[in-house]
GUMIGU-56956 format. One record per residue (C-alpha): residue number from 1; y, x, z. Coordinates in Angstrom, 1 decimal. Last residue first. Example, Ala and Ser with C-alpha at 12.3 -4.5 7.8 and 13.67 -1.06 7.14 Angstrom:
REC / 2 / -1.1 / 13.7 / 7.1
REC / 1 / -4.5 / 12.3 / 7.8
END
This chain:
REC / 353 / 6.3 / 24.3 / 28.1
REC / 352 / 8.0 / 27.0 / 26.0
REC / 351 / 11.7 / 27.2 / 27.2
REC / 350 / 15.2 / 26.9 / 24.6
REC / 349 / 18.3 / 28.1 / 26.7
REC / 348 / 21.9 / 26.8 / 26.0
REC / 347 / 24.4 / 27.5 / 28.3
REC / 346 / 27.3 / 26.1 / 25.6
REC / 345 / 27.4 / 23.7 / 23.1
REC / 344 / 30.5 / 22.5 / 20.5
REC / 343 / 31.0 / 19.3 / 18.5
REC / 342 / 33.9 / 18.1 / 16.4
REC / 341 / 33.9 / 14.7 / 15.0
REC / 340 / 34.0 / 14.4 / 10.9
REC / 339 / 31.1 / 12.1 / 10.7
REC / 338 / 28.9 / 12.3 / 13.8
REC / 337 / 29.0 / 15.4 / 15.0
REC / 336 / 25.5 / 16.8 / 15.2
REC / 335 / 23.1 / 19.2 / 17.6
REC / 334 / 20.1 / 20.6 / 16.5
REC / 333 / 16.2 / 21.6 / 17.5
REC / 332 / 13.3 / 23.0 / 16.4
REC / 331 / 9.7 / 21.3 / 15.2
REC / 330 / 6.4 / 19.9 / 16.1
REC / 329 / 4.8 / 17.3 / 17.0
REC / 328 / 6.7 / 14.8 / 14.2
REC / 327 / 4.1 / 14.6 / 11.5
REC / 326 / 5.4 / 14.0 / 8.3
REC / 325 / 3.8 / 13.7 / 4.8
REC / 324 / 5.2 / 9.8 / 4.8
REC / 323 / 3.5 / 8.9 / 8.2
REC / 322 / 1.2 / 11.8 / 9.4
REC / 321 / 0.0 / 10.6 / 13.4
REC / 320 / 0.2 / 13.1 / 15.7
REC / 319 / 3.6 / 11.6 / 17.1
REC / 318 / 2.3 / 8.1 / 16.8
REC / 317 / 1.2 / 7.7 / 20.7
REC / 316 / 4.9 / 7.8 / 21.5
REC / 315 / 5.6 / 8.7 / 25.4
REC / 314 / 8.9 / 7.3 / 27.5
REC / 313 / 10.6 / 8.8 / 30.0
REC / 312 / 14.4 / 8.3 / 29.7
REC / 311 / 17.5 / 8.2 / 31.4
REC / 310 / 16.7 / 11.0 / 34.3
REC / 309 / 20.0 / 11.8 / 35.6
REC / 308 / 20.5 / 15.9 / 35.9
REC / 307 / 24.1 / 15.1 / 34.2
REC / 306 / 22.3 / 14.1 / 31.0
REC / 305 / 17.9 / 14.1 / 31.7
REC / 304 / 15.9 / 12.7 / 28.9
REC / 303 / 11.9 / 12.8 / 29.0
REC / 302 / 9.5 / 12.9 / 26.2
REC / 301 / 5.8 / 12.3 / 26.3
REC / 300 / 3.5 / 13.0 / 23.4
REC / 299 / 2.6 / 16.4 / 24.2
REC / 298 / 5.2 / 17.6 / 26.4
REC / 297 / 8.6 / 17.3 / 25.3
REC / 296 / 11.3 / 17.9 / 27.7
REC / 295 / 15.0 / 17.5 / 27.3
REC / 294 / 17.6 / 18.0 / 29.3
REC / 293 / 21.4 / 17.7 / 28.6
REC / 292 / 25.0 / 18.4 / 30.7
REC / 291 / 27.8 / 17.2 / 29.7
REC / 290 / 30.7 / 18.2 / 28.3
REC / 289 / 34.1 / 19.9 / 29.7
REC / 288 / 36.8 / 18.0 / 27.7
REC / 287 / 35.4 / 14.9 / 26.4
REC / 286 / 33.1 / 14.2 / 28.9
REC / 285 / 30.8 / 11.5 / 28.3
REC / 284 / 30.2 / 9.5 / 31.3
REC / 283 / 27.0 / 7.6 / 30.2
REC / 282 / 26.5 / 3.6 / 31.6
REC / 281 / 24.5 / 2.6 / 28.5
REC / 280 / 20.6 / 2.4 / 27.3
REC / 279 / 17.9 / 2.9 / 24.4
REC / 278 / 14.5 / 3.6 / 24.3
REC / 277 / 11.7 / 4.1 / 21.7
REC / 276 / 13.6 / 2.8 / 18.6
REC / 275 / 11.0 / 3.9 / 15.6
REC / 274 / 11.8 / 4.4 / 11.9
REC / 273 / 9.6 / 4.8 / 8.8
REC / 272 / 9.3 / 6.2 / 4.8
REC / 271 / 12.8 / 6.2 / 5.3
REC / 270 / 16.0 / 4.8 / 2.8
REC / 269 / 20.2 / 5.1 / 2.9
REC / 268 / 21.3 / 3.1 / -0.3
REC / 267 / 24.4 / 4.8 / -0.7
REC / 266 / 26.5 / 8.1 / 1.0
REC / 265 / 27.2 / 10.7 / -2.2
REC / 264 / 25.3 / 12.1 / -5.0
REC / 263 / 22.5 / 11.2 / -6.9
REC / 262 / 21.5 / 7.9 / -5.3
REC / 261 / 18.7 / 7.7 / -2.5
REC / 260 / 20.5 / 8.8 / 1.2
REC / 259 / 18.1 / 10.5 / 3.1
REC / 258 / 15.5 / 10.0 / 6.2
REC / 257 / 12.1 / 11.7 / 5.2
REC / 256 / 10.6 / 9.8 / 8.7
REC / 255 / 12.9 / 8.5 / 11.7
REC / 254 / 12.7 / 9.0 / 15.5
REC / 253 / 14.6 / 6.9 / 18.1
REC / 252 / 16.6 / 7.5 / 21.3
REC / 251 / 19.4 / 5.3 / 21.6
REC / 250 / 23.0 / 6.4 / 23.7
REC / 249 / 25.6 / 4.2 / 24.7
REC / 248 / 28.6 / 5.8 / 26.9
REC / 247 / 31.6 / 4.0 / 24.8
REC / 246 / 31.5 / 7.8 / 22.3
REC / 245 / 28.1 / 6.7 / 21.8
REC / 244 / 25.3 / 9.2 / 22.0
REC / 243 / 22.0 / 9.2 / 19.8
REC / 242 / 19.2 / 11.2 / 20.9
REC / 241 / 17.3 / 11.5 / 17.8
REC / 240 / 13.4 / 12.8 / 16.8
REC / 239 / 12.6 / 14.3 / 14.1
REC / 238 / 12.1 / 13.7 / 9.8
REC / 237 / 14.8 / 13.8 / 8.0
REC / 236 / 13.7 / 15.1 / 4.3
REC / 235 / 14.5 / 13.8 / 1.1
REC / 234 / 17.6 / 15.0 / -0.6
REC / 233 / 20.7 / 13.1 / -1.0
REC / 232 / 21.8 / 13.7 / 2.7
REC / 231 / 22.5 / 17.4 / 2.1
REC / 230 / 22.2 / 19.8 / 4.7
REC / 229 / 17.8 / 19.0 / 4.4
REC / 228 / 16.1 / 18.1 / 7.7
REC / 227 / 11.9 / 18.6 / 8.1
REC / 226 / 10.1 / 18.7 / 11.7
REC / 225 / 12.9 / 18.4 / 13.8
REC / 224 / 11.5 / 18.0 / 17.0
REC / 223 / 14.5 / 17.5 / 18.7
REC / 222 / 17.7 / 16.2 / 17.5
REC / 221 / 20.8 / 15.7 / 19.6
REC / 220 / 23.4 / 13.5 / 18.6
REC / 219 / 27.5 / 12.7 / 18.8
REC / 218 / 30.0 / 10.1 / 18.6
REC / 217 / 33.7 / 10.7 / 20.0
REC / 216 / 35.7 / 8.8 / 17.9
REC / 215 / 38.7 / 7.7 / 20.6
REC / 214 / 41.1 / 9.8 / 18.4
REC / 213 / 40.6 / 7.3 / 15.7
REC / 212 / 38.8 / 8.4 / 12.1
REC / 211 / 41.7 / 8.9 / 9.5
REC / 210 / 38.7 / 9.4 / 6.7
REC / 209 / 40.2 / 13.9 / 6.1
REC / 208 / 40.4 / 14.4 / 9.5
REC / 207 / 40.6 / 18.2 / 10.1
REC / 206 / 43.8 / 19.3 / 11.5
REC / 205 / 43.8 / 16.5 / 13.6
REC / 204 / 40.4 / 17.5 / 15.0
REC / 203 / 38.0 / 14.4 / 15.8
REC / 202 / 36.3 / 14.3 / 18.8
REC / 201 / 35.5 / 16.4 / 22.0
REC / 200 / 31.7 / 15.9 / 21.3
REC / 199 / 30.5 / 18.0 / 24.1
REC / 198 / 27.2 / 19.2 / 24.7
REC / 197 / 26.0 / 21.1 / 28.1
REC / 196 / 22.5 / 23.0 / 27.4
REC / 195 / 18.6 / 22.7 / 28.3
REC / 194 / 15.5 / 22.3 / 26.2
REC / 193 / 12.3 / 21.9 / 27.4
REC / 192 / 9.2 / 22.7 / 25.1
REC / 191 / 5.7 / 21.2 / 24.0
REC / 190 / 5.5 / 21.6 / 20.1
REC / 189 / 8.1 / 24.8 / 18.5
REC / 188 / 5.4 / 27.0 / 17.1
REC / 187 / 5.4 / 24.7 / 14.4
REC / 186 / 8.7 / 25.4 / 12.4
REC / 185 / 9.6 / 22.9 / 10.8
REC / 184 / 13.4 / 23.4 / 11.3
REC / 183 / 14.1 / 26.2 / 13.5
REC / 182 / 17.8 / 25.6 / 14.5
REC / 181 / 20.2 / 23.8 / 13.4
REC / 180 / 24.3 / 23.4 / 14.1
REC / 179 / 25.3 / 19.8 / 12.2
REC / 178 / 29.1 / 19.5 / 11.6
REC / 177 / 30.3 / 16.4 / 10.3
REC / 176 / 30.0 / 14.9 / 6.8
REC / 175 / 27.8 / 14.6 / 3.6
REC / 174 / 26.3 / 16.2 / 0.4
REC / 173 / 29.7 / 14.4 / -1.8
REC / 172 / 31.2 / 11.1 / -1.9
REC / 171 / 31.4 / 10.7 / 1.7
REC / 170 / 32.9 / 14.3 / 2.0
REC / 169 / 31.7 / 17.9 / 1.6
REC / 168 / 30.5 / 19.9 / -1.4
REC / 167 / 29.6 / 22.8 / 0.6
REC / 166 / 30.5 / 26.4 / -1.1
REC / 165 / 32.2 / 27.5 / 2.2
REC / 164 / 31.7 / 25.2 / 5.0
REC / 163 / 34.1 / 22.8 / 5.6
REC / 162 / 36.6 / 23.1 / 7.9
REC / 161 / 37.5 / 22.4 / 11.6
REC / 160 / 35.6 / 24.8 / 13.1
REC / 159 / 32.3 / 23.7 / 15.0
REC / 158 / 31.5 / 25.2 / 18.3
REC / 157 / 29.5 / 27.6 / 19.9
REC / 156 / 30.7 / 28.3 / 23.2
REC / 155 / 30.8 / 31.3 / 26.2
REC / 154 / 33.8 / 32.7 / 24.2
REC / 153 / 34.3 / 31.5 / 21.1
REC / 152 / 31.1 / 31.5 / 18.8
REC / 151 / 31.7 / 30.2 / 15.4
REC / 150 / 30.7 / 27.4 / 13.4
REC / 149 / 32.1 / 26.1 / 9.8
REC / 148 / 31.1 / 22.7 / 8.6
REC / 147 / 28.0 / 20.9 / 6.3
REC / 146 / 25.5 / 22.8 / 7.9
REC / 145 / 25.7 / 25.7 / 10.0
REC / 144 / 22.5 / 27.2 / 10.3
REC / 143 / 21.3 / 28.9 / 14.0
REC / 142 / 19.4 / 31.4 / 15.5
REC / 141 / 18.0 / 31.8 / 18.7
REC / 140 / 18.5 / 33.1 / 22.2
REC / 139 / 21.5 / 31.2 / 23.3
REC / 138 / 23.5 / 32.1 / 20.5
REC / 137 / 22.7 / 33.9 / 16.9
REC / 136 / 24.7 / 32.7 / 14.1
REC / 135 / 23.2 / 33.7 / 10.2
REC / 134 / 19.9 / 31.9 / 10.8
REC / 133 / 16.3 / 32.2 / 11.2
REC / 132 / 13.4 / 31.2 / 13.6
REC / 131 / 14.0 / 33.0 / 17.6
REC / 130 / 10.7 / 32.5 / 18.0
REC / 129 / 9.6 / 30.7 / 21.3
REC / 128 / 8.8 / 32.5 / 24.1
REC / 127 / 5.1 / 33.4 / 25.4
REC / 126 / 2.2 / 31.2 / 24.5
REC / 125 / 1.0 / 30.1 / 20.6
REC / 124 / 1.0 / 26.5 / 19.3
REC / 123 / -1.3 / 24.4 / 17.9
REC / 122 / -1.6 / 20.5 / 17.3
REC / 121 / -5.0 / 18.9 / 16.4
REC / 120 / -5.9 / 15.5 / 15.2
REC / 119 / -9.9 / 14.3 / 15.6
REC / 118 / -10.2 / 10.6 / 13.9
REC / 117 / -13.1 / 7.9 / 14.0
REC / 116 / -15.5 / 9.1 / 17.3
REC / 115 / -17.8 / 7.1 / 18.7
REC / 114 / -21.2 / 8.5 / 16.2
REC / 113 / -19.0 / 12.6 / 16.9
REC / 112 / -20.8 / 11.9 / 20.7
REC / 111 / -18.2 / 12.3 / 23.5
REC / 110 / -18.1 / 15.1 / 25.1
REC / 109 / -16.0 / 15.0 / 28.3
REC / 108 / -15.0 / 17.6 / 30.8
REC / 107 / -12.2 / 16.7 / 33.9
REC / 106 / -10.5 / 13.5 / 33.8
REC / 105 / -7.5 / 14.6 / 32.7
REC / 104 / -9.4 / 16.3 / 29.6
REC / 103 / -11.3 / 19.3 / 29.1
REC / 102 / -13.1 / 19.0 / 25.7
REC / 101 / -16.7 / 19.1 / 23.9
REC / 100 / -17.2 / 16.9 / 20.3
REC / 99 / -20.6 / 16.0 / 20.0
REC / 98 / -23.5 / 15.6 / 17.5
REC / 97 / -22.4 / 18.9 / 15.4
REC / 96 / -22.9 / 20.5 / 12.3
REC / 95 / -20.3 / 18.8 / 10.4
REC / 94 / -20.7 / 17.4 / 7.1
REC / 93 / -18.2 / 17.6 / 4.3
REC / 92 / -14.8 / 17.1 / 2.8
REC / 91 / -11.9 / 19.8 / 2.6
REC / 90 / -8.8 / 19.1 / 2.1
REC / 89 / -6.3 / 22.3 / 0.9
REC / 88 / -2.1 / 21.4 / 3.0
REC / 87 / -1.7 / 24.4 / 4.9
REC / 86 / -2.3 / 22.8 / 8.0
REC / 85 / -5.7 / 21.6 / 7.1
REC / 84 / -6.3 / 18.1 / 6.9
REC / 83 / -10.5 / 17.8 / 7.1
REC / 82 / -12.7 / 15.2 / 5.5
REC / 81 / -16.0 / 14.2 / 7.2
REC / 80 / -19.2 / 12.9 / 6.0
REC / 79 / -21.5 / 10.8 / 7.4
REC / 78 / -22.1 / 8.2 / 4.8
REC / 77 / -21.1 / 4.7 / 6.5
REC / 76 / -19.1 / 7.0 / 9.3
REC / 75 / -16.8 / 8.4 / 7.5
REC / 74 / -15.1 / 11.0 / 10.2
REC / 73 / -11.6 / 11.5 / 9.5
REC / 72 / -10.2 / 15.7 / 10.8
REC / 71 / -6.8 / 16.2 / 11.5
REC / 70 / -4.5 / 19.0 / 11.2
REC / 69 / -6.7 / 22.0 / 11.2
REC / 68 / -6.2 / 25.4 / 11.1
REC / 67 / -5.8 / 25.9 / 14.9
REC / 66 / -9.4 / 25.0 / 14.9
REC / 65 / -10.7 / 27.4 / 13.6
REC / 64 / -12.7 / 26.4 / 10.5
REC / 63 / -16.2 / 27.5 / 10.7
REC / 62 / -17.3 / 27.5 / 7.6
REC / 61 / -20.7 / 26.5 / 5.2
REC / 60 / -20.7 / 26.7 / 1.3
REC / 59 / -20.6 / 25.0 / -2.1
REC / 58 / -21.1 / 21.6 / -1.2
REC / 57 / -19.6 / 22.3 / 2.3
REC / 56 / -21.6 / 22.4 / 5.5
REC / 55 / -18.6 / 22.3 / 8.7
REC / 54 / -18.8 / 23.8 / 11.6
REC / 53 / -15.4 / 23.4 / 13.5
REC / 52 / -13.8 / 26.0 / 15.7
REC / 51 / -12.8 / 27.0 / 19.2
REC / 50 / -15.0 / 24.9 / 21.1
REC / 49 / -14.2 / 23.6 / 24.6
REC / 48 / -11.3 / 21.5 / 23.2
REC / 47 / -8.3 / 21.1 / 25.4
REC / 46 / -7.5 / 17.1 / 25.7
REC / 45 / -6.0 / 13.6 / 24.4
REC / 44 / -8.7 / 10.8 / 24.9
REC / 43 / -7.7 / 7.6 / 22.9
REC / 42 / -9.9 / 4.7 / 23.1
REC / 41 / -9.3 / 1.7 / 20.6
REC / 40 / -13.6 / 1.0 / 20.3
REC / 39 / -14.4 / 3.5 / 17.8
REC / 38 / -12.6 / 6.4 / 19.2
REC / 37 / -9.2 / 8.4 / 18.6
REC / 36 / -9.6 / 11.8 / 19.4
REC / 35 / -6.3 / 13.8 / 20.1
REC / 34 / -7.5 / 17.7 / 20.5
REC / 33 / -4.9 / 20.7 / 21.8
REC / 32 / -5.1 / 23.7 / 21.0
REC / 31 / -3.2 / 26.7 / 22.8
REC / 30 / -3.1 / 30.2 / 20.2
REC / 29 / -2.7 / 33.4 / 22.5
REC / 28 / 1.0 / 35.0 / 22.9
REC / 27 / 0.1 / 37.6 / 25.8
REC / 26 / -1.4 / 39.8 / 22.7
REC / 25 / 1.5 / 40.1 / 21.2
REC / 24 / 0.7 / 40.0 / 17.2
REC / 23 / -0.4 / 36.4 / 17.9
REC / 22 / -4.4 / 35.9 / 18.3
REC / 21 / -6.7 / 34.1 / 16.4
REC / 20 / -9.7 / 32.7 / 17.8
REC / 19 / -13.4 / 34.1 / 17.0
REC / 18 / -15.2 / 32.6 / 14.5
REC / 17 / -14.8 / 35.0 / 11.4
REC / 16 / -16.9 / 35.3 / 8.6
REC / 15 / -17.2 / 31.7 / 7.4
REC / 14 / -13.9 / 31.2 / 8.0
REC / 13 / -12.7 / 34.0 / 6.3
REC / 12 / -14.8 / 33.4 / 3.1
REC / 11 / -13.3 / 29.7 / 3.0
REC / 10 / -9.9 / 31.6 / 2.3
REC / 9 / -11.3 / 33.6 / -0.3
REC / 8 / -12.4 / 30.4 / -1.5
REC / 7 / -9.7 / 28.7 / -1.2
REC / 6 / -7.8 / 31.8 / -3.4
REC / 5 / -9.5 / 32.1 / -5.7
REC / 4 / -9.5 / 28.7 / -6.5
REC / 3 / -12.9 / 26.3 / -6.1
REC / 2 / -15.2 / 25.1 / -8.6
REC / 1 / -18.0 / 22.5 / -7.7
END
């Protein structure tokens, strides 16, 4: 079998090196943790004891750390295994191992690899999370502004009512409303809690090129965002959504390379998949001073607090799992105007978990 230069040079790490990698601060150590879904419809979600895989290849043996790996599918009729590494390379072969070690809620199981049908791993590193990149910086991290102009004013970050420069904006064009983002993909955002007021204070008259209603006061938070393009024509959305009604309703649902699919402007809007997880009414939204938001994620549980009310508490079992390329356990944050309605934040603070 013929491998690249580069996989094997890759390959030549992990069979050298077994120890864990650290971050370049030592206080910021890699945290697995280890989904395994059994034979019989078991899940057992967990810290594994081990810190890598042995695996025999056809051309070599490794030990993959663990943080390396996305999932790992255990053939049972010929005992082989094929791993999903973060990077994207698959690697079949045979582990060296009769049982999988891990510290769950129940204190420390090993159940034998013959009862196990899928390992999924999620990583993440301690100590704050990254700032990520962007040309505004508020609240501790850095943020894109898509589709309209932002600017800090005061103790806010708020849309301006304009499009941004070189954006080809409007219903016929990349899209509408202001969307503030902030580390998209990036997976050292998993288990976090993140904490601002919001306010959708609704459409500017000097900015109102549809004639939306002064009572348009729509608005959502994303979280989780684990791919999100500016323009709606190109594949991507992939998070989690708190929707907000401008009447008080609000839906919290998660969608899957979301876009629009025609060349340019709004039209046949397509996902690979969508999920409702909870939805409900009775919000105050306040128009003038905002509300105030909190949301946790903890491995597959999510919690919603507005106005320090708990409105949600619900936990997806198919975060882990890759549907269309995506896997949603990971990923920043944003805030959105829906269509042309004006949006600003303030007190924002982003907390590892």
């Amino acid at each position: 079998m013929k491998t690249s230069a580069g996989l094997a040079s890759l390959l030549l790490a992990f069979a050298t090196i077994t120890v864990p990698a650290r971050a370049k601060d030592a206080n910021e150590a890699v945290q697995v943790r280890a989904t395994l879904e059994l034979q019989d419809g078991s899940r057992l979600v967990g810290v594994p004891l081990e810190q890598t895989l042995p695996i025999k290849l056809d051309f070599t043996k490794a030990n993959i750390p663990l943080e390396k790996i996305r999932q790992c599918e255990i053939r049972h009729k010929d005992g082989r295994v094929v791993l999903n590494l973060v990077n994207g390379d698959r690697l079949t072969g045979v582990l060296a191992l009769n049982e999988f070690k891990l510290e769950t809620a129940m204190g420390k199981l090993s159940p034998d690899l013959a009862q196990i049908d899928r390992m999924t791993f999620s990583a993440s590193r301690g100590g704050s999370l990254p700032a990520g990149e962007g040309e505004i910086n508020f609240g501790g991290v850095n943020w894109h502004g898509w589709k309209m102009s932002f600017a800090v004013q005061g103790d806010k970050l708020a849309s301006l009512p304009q499009s941004r420069p070189g954006f080809n904006y409007g219903h016929s064009g990349g899209g509408r409303g202001p969307y503030l983002v902030s580390n998209v993909g990036n997976t050292d955002w998993r288990d976090y809690r993140i904490d601002c007021v919001f306010c959708v204070p609704g459409i500017d008259p000097a900015f109102n090129p549809y004639g939306l209603g002064s009572d348009f006061h729509d608005g959502s938070i994303w979280f989780h965002v684990a791919d999100a393009k500016e323009n709606w024509n190109e594949r991507g959305g992939s998070l989690y959504r708190l929707g907000l009604g401008g009447n008080g309703s609000w839906t919290l649902s998660c969608t899957y390379n979301s876009y629009c699919q025609v060349p340019m402007g709004y039209g046949n809007p397509h996902s690979d998949a969508e999920r409702k997880l909870a939805a409900g009414d009775g919000l105050n939204p306040a128009r003038v001073n905002g509300n105030h938001f909190r949301i946790e994620v903890r491995g597959q549980r999510i919690q919603v607090w507005v106005d320090d009310r708990q409105i949600a508490d619900v936990t997806d079992e198919k975060m882990d799992e890759p549907i269309g390329g995506q896997t949603l356990d990971h990923g920043g944050v944003a805030f959105v105007g829906e269509f042309d309605a004006m949006i600003w934040i303030k007190n924002f603070s982003a907390t590892r978990l």
